[in-house]
N, C-alpha and C positions, 0 to 999 in steps of 0.2 A: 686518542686514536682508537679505533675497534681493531678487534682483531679479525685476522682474517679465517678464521678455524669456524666464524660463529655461521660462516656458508656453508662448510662441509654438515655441523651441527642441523642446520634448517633443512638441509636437502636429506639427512638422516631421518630428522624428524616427520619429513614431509614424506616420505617412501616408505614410513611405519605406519602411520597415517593410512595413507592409502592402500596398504598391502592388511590389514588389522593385524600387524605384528606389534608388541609392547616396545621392543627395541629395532632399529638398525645400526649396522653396524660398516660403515664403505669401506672399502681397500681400492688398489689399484686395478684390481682384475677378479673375476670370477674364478680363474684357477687357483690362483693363491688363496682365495675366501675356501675353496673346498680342501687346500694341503690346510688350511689353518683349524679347521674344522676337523679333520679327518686327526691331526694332532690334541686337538682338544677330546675328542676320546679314542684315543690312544687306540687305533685303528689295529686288528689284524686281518682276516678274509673279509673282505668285500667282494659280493656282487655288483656288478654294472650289467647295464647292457651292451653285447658287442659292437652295437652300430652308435656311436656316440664320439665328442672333438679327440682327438689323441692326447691332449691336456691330461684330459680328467686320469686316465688312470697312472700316469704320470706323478700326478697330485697324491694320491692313494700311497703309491710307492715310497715317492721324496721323505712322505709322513710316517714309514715304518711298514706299512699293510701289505697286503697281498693280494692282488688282482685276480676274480673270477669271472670269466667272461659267460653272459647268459644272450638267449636267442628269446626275445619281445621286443616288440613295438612301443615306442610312448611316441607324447605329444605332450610337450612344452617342458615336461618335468619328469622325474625317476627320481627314483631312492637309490642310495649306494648301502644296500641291504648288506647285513638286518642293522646297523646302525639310523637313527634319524636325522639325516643329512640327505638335501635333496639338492639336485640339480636343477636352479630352475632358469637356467640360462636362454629359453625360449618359452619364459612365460612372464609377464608382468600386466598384471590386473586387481581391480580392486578386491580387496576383501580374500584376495588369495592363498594367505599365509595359513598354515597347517600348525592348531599347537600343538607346544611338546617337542618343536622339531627346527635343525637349524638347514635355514633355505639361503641359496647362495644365489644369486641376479648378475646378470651380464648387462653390463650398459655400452659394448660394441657396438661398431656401428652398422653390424649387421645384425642386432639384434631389437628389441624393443622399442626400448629409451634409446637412443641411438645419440648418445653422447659424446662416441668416438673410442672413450678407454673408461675402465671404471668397475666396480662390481660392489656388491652387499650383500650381508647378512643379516634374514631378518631370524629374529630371537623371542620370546617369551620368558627366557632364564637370565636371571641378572648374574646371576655366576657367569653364565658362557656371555653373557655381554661384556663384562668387566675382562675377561681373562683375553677376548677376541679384539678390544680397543688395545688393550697391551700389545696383544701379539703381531698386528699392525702396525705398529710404531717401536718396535727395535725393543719390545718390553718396558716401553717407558710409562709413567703415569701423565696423563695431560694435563696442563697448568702446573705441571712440578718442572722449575727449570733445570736441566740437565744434569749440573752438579749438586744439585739436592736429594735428584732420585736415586733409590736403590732397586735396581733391576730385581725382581726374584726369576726369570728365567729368558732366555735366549727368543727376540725376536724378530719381526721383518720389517723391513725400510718398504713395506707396500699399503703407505694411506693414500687417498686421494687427493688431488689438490683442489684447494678454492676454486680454481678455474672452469675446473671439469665439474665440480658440485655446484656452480655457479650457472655452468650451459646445463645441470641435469633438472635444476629448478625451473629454469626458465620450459625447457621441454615437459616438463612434466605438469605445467600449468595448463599445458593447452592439449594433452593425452586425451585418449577416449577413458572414461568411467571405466566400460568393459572393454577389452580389448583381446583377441583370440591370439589362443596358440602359436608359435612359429614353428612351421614343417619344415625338416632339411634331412634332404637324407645323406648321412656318411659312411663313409667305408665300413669293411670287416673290419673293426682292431685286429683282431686273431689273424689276421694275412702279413702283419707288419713283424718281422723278426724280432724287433724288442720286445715283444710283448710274446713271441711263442716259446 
């Protein structure tokens, strides 16, 4: 019997590929790919931008940091400055990965790949790859059965399922090469009382 993990693996591979990233990395959502990141360097003041999903700085917090709100504009993608971790929740196109830097993707179905649920990270560092398939999966090692592995640290029940990597294969076969930015505009963060 195959396994069914070797879907998730192709639709990784296939989203490295296409983005020129060395690694990706899926989870279940793009918010969770930014707290897992924002965890993997051990985050304190970040910058955002203020007009951005209410997630993100959310994500920033969960993960220890501290939220600074900044007044710019982007399109498709932002840095959660001075960290290298970007938000590229409304950009997916070829050849667009930045090295040196870990980029998180929304596969929502309002956004790009319109998979329905889903997110990734793409990577160039096999540390932050190794350490972000852990962190995914409750800290476990994949292909080590349950009671074999020894956890070295605390992580999340958010990988993707075959299914979803399965509908993001199939969509991404038939994607544009180039494909433009998503424009949306959101509120002030800075107006919502959790965050002043």
């Amino acid at each position: 019997m195959h396994n069914p993990q070797k879907i998730v693996e192709m639709f990784e591979e296939n989203i490295a590929e296409y983005t020129g990233a060395k690694y990706a990395v899926s989870c279940d959502n793009c918010t969770n790919a930014l707290r897992m990141c924002c965890e993997y360097y051990e985050v304190g003041d970040v910058t955002i931008p203020a007009r951005t999903y209410l997630s993100v700085p959310q994500s920033i917090i969960q993960a220890g940091g501290s939220v600074i709100f900044n007044d710019y504009d982007w399109h498709g993608i932002y840095q959660l400055y001075p960290y290298p971790i970007y938000d590229a929740a409304k950009r997916l196109t070829s050849g667009m990965y930045l090295s040196g830097t870990l980029m998180c993707l929304s596969f929502g179905i309002k956004k790009p790949l319109k998979v329905g649920k889903g997110g990734m990270i793409l990577t160039d560092s096999k540390e932050a790859y190794e350490f972000l398939k852990k962190k995914r999966w409750s800290g476990r090692t994949e292909n080590v059965p349950m009671h074999e592995d020894q956890m070295e640290f605390l992580g999340y029940n958010s990988y993707i399922t075959p299914e979803w990597a399965a509908r993001g294969l199939m969509l991404l076969g038939v994607y544009p090469e180039h494909a433009e930015d998503q424009t949306e505009g959101y509120p002030d963060l800075r107006n919502y009382k959790l965050y002043g």
